[in-house]
C-alpha positions, 0 to 999 in steps of 0.5 A: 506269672505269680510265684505260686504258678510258676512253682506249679509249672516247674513241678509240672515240667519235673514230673512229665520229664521224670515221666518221660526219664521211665519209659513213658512214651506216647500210643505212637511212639514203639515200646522200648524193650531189652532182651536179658539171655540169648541162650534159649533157642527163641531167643533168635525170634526177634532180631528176625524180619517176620517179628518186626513191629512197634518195638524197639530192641534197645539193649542185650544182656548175655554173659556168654561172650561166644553166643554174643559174638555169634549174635552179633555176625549172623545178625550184623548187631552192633556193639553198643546193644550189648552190656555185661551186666543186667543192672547196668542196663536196666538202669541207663537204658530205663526200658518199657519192657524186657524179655527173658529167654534164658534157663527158666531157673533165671525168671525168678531173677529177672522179676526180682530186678524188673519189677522195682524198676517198673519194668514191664517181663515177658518170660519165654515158657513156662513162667516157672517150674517151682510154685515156690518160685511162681508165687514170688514172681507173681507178688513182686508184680502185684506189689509193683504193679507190672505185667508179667507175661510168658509166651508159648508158641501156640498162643500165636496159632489161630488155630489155638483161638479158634478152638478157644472160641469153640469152647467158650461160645455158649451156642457152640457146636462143640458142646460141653467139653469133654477132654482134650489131647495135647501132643506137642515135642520133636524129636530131642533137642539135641537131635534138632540141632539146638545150641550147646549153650540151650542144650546145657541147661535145657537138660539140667533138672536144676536149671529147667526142672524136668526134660520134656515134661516141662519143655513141651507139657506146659503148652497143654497146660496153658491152653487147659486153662483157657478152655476151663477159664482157670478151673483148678483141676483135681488132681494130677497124675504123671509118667515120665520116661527115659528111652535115650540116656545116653543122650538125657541122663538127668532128666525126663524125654518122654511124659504123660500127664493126666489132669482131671477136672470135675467134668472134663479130663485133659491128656498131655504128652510131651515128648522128645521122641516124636518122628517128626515135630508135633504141636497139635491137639484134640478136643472133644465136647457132648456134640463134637471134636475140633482137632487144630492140626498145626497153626492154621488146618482145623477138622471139625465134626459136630452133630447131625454132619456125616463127614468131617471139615477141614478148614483153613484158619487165618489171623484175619478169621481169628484176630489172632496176634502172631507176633509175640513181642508186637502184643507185649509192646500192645499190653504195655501200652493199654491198647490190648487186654489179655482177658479172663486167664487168658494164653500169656496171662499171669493168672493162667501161668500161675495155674501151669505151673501149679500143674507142672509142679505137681506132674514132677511130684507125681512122677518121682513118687507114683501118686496121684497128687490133689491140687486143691490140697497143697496151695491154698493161694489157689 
């Protein structure tokens, strides 16, 4: 083989195993993912069996000693899994992607690390609470060209996109949307039981931002935004209460935010103080109402019907993706596209938190705050 050849063959080798060295996998092969902080109550999601996928957990970082050594009991994990330093582990174990779930106030960290590296971020909700924050989270991905995803919940309920699909058909009974009501909390966090390690910054105004306006109003947000497919709101107003400090001294455990838009409204109200755990929502167009009662038990009423229906929605109906990590493994890899301001996506989590940020400031001085007024990214 002539020299020339043969120096073309040998780059070609270095480059595929670099390739390889970086997480480069084939479509068959699962994606390899790394968990950084196992304080967040989810954080538990993916070491069970109704999570399981094509994905592999290869790595754990924790600082907390006692929260990993309850891990490793109750979920038989081995030592190995675990490192003390987040770089470290970065660096030897070159993962596809990562996971955060510790206090939001770390997002911003972990981006800063991840994104360099080429590694690939799903953040536990919300993406951030600070613009400040979210906007740096959201150039360092650009700039390195990773997708930076945040999962809620109700972003693996079919009843959530059959209602998104109600709203986004052109032919919709629904109609033109109108306003939707959004109650999603329980009853405290400390009264369900979380973690001490969760429950310390859960209701830190530092570490979290707020109490239940964050914890819970962000949902309504999320999903807002894709039933307006990013519409910037107006304006944002909000009240926030505190009915148990005794137990919440520091932040917020009863909000109500109020999003206009130019023809429609969306009402938020997040609560630690609900009788029993809710996430539920209504949403009303010029010819009817879809209310998604839990994931999967959807009424509907539309015009010209004298009664209201209660249909069982599946996954099936839907292609409703119920695994958070099995469609962050399926967004690495290119098999899934999160669409137009899609639930998990950058560009509708961006918006969240311009919404939240605004309910926060709304709440401490009382006004109605414009939004189009303070970002001009947006």
């Amino acid at each position: 083989m002539p020299y020339n050849l043969r120096l073309i063959s040998l780059c070609l080798l270095i480059l595929f195993l670099n390739m390889q060295a970086k997480g480069m996998h084939d479509m068959g092969s699962p994606v390899r993912l790394v968990m950084i902080g196992l304080s967040h109550g989810h954080s538990h999601w993916i070491f069970q069996k109704q999570f399981e996928g094509n994905f592999e957990l290869v790595g754990v970082y924790e600082s907390n000693i006692q929260l990993i050594q309850e891990f490793k009991e109750r979920y038989k994990l081995d030592d190995a899994i675990f490192y003390s330093e987040m770089d470290v582990m970065l660096d030897h174990l070159q993962p596809d992607g990562a996971l955060a779930f510790g206090p939001i106030s770390d997002h911003l960290h972990v981006v800063r690390s991840c994104a360099p590296r080429g590694i690939h971020v799903m953040v536990e909700k919300p993406l951030a609470f600070s613009m400040a924050q979210a906007q740096e989270m959201e150039q360092l991905a650009k700039t390195h060209q990773i997708h930076l995803l945040t999962n809620f919940e109700t972003s693996w309920y079919p009843t959530t996109d059959a209602v998104v699909h109600y709203v986004k058909d052109n032919e919709s009974k629904l109609g033109q949307l109108r306003k939707a009501v959004f109650h999603h909390g329980h009853k405290g966090p400390k009264e369900i039981g979380v973690g001490p390690e969760f429950l310390k910054w859960l209701t830190d105004p530092e570490k979290n931002g707020a109490g239940a306006l964050i914890d819970f109003g962000c949902y309504g947000a999320n999903i807002m935004t894709t039933l307006m497919q990013g519409e910037i709101p107006i304006s944002v107003m909000a009240i926030t209460q505190n009915h148990k400090p005794e137990l919440y001294p520091f932040v917020d455990d009863e909000a109500t935010i109020l999003v206009e838009y130019k023809e429609a409204q969306a009402i938020i109200q997040a609560s630690w103080n609900w009788t029993f755990d809710r996430k539920d929502m209504e949403v009303y167009g010029s010819k009817g109402y879809c209310i998604a009662e839990d994931s999967q038990n959807l009424k509907t009423r539309f015009y010209g019907e004298e009664s209201e229906t209660l249909t069982l929605i599946s996954k099936e109906d839907t292609g409703t993706q119920v695994n958070p990590f099995e469609y962050f493994a399926a967004v690495i890899k290119g098999t899934l596209n999160m669409g137009d301001y899609g639930l998990y996506s950058l560009e509708n989590n961006l918006l969240v938190v311009e919404i939240l940020s605004a309910a926060i400031e709304s709440a401490k001085t009382g006004k109605r705050i414009y939004l189009s007024q303070k970002n001009e990214r947006l």
